[in-house]
Jmol script that loads the backbone (N, CA, C; Angstrom):
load data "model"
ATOM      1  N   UNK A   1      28.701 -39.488  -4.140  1.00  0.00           N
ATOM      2  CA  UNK A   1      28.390 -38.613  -5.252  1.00  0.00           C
ATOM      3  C   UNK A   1      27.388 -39.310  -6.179  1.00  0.00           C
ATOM      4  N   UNK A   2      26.540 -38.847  -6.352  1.00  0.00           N
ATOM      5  CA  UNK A   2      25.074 -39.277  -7.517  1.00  0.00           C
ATOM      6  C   UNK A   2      25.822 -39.483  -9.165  1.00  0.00           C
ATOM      7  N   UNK A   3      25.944 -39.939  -9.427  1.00  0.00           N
ATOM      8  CA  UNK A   3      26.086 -40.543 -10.698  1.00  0.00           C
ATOM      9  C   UNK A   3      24.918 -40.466 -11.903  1.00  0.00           C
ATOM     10  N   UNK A   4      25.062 -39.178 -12.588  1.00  0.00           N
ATOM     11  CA  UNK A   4      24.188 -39.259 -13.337  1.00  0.00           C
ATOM     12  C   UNK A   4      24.700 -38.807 -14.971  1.00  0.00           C
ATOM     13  N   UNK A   5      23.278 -38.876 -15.638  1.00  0.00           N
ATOM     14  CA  UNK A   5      23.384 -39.309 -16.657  1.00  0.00           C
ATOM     15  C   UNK A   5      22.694 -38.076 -17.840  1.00  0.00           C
ATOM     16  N   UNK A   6      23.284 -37.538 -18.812  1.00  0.00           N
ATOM     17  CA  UNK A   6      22.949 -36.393 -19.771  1.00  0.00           C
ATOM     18  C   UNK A   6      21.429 -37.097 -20.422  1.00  0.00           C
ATOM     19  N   UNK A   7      20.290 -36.734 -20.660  1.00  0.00           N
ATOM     20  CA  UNK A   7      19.152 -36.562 -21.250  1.00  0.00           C
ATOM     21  C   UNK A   7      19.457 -37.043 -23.112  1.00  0.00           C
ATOM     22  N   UNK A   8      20.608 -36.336 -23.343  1.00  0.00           N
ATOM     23  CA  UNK A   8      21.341 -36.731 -24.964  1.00  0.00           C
ATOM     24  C   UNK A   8      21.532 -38.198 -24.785  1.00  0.00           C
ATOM     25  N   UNK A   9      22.246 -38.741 -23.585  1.00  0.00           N
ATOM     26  CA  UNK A   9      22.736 -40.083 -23.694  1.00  0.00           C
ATOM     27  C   UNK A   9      21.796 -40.961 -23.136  1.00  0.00           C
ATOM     28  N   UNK A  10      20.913 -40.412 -22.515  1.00  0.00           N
ATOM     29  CA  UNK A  10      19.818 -41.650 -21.964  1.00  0.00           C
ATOM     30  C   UNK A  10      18.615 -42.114 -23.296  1.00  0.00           C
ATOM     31  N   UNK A  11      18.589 -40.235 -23.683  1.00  0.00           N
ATOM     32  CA  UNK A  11      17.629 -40.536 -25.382  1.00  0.00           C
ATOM     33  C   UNK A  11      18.173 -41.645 -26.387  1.00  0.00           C
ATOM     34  N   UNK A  12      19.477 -41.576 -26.342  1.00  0.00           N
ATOM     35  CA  UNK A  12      20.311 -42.015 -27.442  1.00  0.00           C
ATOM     36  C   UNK A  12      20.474 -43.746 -26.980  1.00  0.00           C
ATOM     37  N   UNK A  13      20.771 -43.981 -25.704  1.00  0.00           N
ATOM     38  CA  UNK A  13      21.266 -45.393 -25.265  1.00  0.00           C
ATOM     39  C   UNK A  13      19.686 -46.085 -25.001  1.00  0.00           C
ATOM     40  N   UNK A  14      18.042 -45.921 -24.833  1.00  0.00           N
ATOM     41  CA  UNK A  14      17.574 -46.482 -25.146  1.00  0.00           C
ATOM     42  C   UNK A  14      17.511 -48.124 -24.123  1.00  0.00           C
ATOM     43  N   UNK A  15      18.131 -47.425 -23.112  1.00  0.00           N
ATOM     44  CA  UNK A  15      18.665 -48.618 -22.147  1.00  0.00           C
ATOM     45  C   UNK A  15      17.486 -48.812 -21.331  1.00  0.00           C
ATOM     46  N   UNK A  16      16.308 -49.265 -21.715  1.00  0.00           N
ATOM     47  CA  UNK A  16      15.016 -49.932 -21.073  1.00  0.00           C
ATOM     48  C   UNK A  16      14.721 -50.582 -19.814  1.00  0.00           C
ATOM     49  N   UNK A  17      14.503 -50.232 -18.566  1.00  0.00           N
ATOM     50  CA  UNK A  17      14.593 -51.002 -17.738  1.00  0.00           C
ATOM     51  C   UNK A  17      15.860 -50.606 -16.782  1.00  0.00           C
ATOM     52  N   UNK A  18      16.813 -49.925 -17.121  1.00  0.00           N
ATOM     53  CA  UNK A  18      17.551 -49.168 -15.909  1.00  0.00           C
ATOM     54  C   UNK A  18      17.077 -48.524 -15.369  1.00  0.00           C
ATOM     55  N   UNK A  19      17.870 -48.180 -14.285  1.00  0.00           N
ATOM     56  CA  UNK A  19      18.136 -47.296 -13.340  1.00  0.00           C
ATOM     57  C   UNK A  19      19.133 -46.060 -13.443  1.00  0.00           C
ATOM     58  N   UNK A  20      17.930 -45.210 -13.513  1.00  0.00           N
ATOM     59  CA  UNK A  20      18.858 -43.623 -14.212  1.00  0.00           C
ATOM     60  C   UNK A  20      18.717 -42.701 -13.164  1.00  0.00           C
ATOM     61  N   UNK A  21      19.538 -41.696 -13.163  1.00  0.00           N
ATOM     62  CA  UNK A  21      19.376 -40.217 -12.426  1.00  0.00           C
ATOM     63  C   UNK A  21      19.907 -39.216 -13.169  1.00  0.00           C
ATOM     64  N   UNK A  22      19.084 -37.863 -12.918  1.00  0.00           N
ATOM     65  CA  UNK A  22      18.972 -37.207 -14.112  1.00  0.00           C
ATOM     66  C   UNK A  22      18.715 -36.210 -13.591  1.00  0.00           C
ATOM     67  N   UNK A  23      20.186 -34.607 -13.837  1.00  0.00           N
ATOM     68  CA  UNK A  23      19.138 -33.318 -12.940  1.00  0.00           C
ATOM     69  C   UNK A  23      19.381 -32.404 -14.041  1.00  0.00           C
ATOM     70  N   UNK A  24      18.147 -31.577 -14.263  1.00  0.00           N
ATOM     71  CA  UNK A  24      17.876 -30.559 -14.856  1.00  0.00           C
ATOM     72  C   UNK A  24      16.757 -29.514 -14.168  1.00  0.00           C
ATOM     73  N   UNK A  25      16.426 -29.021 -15.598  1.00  0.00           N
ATOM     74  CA  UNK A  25      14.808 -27.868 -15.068  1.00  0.00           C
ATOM     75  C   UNK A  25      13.563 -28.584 -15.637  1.00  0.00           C
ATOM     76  N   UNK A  26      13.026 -28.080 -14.806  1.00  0.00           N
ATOM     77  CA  UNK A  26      11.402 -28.749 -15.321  1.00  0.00           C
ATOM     78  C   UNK A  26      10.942 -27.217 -16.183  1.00  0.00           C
ATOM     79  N   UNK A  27      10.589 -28.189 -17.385  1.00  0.00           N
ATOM     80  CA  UNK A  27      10.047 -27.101 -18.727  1.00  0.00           C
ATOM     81  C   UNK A  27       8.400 -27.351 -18.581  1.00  0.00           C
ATOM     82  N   UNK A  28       7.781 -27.997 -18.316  1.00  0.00           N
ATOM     83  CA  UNK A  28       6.601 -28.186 -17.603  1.00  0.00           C
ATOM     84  C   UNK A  28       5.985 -29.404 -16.412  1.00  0.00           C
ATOM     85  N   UNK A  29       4.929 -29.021 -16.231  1.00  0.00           N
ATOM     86  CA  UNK A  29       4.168 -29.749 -15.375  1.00  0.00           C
ATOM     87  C   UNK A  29       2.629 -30.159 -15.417  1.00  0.00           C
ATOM     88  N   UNK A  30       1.815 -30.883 -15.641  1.00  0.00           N
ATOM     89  CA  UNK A  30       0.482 -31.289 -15.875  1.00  0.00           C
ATOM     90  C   UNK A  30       0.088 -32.207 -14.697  1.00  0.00           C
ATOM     91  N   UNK A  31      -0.929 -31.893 -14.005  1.00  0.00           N
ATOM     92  CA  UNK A  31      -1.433 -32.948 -12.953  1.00  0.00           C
ATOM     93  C   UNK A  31      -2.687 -33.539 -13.628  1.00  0.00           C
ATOM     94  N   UNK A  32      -2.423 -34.942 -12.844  1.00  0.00           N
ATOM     95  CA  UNK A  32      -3.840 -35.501 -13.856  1.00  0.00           C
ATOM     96  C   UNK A  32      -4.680 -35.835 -12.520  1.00  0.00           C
ATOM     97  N   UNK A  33      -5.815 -36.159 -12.621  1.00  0.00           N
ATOM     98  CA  UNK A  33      -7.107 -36.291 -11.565  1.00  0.00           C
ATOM     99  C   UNK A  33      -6.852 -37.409 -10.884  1.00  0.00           C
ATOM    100  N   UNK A  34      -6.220 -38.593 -11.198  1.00  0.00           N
ATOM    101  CA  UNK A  34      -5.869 -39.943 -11.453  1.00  0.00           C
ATOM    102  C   UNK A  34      -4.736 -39.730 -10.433  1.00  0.00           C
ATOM    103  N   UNK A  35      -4.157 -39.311 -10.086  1.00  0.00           N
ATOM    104  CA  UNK A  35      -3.308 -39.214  -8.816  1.00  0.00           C
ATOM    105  C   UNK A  35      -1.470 -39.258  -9.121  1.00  0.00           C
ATOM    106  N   UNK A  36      -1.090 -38.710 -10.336  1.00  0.00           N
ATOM    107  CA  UNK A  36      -0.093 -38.559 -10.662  1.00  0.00           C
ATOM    108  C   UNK A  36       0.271 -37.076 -11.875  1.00  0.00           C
ATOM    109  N   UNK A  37       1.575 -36.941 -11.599  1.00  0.00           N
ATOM    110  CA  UNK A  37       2.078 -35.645 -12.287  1.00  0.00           C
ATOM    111  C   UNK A  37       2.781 -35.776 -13.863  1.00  0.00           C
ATOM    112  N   UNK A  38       2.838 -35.295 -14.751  1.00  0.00           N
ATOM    113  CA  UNK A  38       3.758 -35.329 -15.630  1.00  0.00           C
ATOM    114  C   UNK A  38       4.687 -34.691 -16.025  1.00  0.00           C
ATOM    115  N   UNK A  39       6.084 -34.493 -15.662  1.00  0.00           N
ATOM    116  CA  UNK A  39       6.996 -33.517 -15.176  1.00  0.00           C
ATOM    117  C   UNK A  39       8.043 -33.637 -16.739  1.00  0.00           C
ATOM    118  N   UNK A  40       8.339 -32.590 -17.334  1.00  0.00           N
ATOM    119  CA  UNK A  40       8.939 -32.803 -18.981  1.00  0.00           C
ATOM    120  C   UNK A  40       9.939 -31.720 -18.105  1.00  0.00           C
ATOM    121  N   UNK A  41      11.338 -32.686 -18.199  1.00  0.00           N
ATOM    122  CA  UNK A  41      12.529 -32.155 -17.601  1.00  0.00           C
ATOM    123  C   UNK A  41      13.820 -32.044 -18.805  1.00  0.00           C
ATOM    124  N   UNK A  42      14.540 -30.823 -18.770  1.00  0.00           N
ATOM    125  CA  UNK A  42      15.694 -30.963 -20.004  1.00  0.00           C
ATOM    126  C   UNK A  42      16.602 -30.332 -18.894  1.00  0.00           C
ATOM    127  N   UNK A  43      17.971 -30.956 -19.549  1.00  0.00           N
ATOM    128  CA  UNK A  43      19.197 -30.728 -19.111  1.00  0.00           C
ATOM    129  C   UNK A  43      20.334 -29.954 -19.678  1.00  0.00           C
ATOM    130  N   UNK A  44      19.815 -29.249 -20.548  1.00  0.00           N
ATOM    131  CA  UNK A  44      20.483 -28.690 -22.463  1.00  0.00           C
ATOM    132  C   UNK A  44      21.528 -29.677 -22.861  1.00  0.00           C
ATOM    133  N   UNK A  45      21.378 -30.700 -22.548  1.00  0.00           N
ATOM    134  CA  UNK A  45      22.443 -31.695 -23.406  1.00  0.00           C
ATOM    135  C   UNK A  45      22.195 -31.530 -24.989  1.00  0.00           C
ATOM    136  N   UNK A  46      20.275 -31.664 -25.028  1.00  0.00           N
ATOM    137  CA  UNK A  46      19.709 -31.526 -25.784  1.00  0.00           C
ATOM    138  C   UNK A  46      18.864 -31.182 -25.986  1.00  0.00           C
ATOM    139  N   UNK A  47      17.959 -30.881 -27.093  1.00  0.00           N
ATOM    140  CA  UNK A  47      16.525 -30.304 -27.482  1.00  0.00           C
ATOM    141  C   UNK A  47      15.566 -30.895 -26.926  1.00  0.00           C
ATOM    142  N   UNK A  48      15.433 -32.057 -27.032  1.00  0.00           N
ATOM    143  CA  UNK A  48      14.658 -33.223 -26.283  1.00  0.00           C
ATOM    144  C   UNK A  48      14.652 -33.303 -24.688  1.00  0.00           C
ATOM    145  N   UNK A  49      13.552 -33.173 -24.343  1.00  0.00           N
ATOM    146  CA  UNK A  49      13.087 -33.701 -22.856  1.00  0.00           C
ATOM    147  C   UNK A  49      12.825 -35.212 -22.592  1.00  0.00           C
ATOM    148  N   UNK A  50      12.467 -35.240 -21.272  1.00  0.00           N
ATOM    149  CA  UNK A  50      12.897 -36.575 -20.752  1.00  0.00           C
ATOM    150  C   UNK A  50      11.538 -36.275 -19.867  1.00  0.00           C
ATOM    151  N   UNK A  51      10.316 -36.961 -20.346  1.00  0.00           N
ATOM    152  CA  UNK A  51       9.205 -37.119 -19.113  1.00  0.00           C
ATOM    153  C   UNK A  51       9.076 -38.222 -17.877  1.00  0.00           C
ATOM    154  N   UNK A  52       8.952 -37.706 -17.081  1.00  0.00           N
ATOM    155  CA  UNK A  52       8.851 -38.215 -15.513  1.00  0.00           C
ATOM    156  C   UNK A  52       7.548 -38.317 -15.237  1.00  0.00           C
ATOM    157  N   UNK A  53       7.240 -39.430 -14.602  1.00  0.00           N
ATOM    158  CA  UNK A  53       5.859 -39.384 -14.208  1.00  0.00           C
ATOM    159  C   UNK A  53       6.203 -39.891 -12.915  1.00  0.00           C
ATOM    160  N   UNK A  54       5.431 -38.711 -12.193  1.00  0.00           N
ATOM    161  CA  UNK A  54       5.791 -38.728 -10.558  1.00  0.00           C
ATOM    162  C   UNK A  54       4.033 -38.987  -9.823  1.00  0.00           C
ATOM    163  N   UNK A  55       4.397 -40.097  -9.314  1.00  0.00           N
ATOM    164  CA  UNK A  55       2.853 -40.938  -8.676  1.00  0.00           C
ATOM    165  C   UNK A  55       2.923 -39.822  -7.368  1.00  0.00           C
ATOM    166  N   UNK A  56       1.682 -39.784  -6.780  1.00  0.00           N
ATOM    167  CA  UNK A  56       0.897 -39.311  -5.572  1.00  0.00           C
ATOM    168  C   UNK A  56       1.600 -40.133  -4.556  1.00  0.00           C
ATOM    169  N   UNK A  57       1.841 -41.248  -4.320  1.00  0.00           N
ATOM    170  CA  UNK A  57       1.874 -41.762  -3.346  1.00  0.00           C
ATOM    171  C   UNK A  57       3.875 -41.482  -2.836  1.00  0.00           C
ATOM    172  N   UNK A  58       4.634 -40.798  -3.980  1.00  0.00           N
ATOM    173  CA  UNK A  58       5.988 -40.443  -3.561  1.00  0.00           C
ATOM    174  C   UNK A  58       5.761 -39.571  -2.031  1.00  0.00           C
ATOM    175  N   UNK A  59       6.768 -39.722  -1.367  1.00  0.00           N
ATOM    176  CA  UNK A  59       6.262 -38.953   0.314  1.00  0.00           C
ATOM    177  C   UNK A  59       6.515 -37.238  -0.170  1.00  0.00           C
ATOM    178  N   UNK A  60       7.186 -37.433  -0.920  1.00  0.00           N
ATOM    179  CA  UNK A  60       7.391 -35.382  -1.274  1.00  0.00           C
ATOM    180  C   UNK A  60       6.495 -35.163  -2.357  1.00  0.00           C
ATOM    181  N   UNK A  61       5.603 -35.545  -2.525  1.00  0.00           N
ATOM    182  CA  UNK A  61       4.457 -35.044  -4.070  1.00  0.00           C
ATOM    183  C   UNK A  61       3.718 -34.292  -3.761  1.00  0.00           C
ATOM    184  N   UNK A  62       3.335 -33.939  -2.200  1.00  0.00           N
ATOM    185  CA  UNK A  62       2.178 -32.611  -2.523  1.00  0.00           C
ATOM    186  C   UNK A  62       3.295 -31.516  -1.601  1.00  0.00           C
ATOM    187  N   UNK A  63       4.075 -31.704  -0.994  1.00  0.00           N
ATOM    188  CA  UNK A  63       4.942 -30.227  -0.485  1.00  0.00           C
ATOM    189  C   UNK A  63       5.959 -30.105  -2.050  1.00  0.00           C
ATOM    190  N   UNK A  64       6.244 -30.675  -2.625  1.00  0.00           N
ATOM    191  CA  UNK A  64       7.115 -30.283  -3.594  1.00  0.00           C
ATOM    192  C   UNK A  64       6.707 -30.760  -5.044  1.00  0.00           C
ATOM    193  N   UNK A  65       6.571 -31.912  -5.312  1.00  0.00           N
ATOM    194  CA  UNK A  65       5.895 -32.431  -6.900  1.00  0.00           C
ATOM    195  C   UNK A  65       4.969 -31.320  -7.305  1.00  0.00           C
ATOM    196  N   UNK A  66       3.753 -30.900  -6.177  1.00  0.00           N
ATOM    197  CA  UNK A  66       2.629 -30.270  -6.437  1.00  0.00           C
ATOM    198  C   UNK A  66       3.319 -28.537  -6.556  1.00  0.00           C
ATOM    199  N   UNK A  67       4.494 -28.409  -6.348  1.00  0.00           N
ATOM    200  CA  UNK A  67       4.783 -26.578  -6.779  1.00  0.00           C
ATOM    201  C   UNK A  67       5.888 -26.608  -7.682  1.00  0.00           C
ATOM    202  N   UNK A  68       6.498 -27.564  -7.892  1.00  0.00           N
ATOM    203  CA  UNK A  68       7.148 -27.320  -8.899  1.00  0.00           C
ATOM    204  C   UNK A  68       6.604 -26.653 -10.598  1.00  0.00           C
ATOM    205  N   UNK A  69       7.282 -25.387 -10.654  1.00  0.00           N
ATOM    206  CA  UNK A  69       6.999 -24.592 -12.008  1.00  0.00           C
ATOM    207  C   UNK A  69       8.224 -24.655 -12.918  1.00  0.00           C
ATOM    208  N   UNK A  70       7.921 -24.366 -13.997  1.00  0.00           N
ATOM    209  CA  UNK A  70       9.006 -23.956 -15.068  1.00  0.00           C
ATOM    210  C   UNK A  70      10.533 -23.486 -14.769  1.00  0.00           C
ATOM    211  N   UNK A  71      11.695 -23.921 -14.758  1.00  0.00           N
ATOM    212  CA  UNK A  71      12.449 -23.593 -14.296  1.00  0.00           C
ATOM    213  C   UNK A  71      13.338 -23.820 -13.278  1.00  0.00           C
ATOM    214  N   UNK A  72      12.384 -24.791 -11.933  1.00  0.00           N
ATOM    215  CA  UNK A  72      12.722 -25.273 -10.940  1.00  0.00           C
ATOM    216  C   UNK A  72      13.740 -26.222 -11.453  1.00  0.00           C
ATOM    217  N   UNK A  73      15.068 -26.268 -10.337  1.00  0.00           N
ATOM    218  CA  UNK A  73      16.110 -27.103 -10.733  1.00  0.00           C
ATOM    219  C   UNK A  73      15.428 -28.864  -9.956  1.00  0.00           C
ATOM    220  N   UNK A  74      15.942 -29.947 -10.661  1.00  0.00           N
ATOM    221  CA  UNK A  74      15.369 -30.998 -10.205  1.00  0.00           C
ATOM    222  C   UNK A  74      16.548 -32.337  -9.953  1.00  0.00           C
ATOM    223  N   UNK A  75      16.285 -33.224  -9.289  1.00  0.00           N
ATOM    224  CA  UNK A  75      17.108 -34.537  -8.852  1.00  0.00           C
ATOM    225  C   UNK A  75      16.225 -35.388  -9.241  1.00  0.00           C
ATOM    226  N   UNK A  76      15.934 -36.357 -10.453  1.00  0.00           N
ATOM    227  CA  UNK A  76      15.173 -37.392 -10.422  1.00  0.00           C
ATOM    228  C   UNK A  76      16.012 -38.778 -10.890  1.00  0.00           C
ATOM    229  N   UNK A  77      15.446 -39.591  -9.597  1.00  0.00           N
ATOM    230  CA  UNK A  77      16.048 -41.022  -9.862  1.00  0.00           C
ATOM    231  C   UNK A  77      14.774 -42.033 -10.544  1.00  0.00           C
ATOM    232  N   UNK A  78      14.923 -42.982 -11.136  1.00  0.00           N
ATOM    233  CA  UNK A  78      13.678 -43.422 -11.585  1.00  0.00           C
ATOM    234  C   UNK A  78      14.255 -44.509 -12.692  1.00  0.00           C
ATOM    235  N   UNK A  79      13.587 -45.650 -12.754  1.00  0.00           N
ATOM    236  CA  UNK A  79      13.222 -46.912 -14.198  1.00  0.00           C
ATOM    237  C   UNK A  79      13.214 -45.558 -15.874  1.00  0.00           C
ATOM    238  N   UNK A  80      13.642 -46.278 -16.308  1.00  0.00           N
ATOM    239  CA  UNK A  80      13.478 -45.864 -17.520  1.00  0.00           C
ATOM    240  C   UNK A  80      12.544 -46.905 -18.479  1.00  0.00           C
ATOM    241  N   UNK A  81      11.517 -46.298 -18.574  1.00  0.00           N
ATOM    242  CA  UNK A  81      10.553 -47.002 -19.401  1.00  0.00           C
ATOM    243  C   UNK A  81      10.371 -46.276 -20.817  1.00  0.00           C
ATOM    244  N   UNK A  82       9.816 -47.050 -22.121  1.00  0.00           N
ATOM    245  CA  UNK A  82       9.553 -46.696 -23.163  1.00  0.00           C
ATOM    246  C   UNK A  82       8.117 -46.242 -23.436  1.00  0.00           C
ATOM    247  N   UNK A  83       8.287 -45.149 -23.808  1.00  0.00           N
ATOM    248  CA  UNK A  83       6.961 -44.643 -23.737  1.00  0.00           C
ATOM    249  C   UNK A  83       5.827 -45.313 -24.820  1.00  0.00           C
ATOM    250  N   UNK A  84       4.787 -45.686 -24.181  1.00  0.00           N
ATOM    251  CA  UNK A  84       3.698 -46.314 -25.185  1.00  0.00           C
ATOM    252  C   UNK A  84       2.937 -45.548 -26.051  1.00  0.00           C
ATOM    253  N   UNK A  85       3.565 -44.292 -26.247  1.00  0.00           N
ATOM    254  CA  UNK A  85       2.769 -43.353 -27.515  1.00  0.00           C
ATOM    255  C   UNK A  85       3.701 -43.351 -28.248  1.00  0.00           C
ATOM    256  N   UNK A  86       3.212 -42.995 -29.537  1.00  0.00           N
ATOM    257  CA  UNK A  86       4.013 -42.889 -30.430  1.00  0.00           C
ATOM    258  C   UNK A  86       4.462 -41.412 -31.079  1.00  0.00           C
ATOM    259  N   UNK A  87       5.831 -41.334 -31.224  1.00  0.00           N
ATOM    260  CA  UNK A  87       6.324 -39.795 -31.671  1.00  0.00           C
ATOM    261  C   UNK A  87       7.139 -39.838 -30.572  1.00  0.00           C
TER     262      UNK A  87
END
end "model"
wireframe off; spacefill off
backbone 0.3
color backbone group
């Protein structure tokens, strides 16, 4: 069984450098030219989303990364990094 983790408690715990899994809907999607996606996923734990950045070179990124729309239910495992923008 996958062991995962509410979007409220991953925002809140700030735990840098784990290893998280996390399923919700994707509220959007942006492809950049540069060979990766930016996938803003919520789980209604909370108001706040949780962005994913899903590289080109994942083996499912152009049959599935590349159609995922608004709404699609999602499984993402992934590092939790701090985002270098600010806000």
């Amino acid at each position: 069984m996958i062991e995962r983790k509410k979007i409220a408690h991953i925002v809140d715990s700030r735990d840098f450098g784990s290893e998280v899994t996390l399923m919700g809907w994707v509220r959007t999607r942006r492809d950049s030219k540069a060979g990766f996606s930016f996938l803003e996923i919520n789980d209604g734990s909370t108001i706040k989303n949780i962005q994913v950045v899903a590289e080109s070179t994942l083996p499912n990124y152009t049959d599935v990364i590349l159609r995922l729309t608004t709404g699609c239910s999602v499984i993402v495992t992934g590092s939790l990094v701090e985002s270098p923008a600010k806000g």
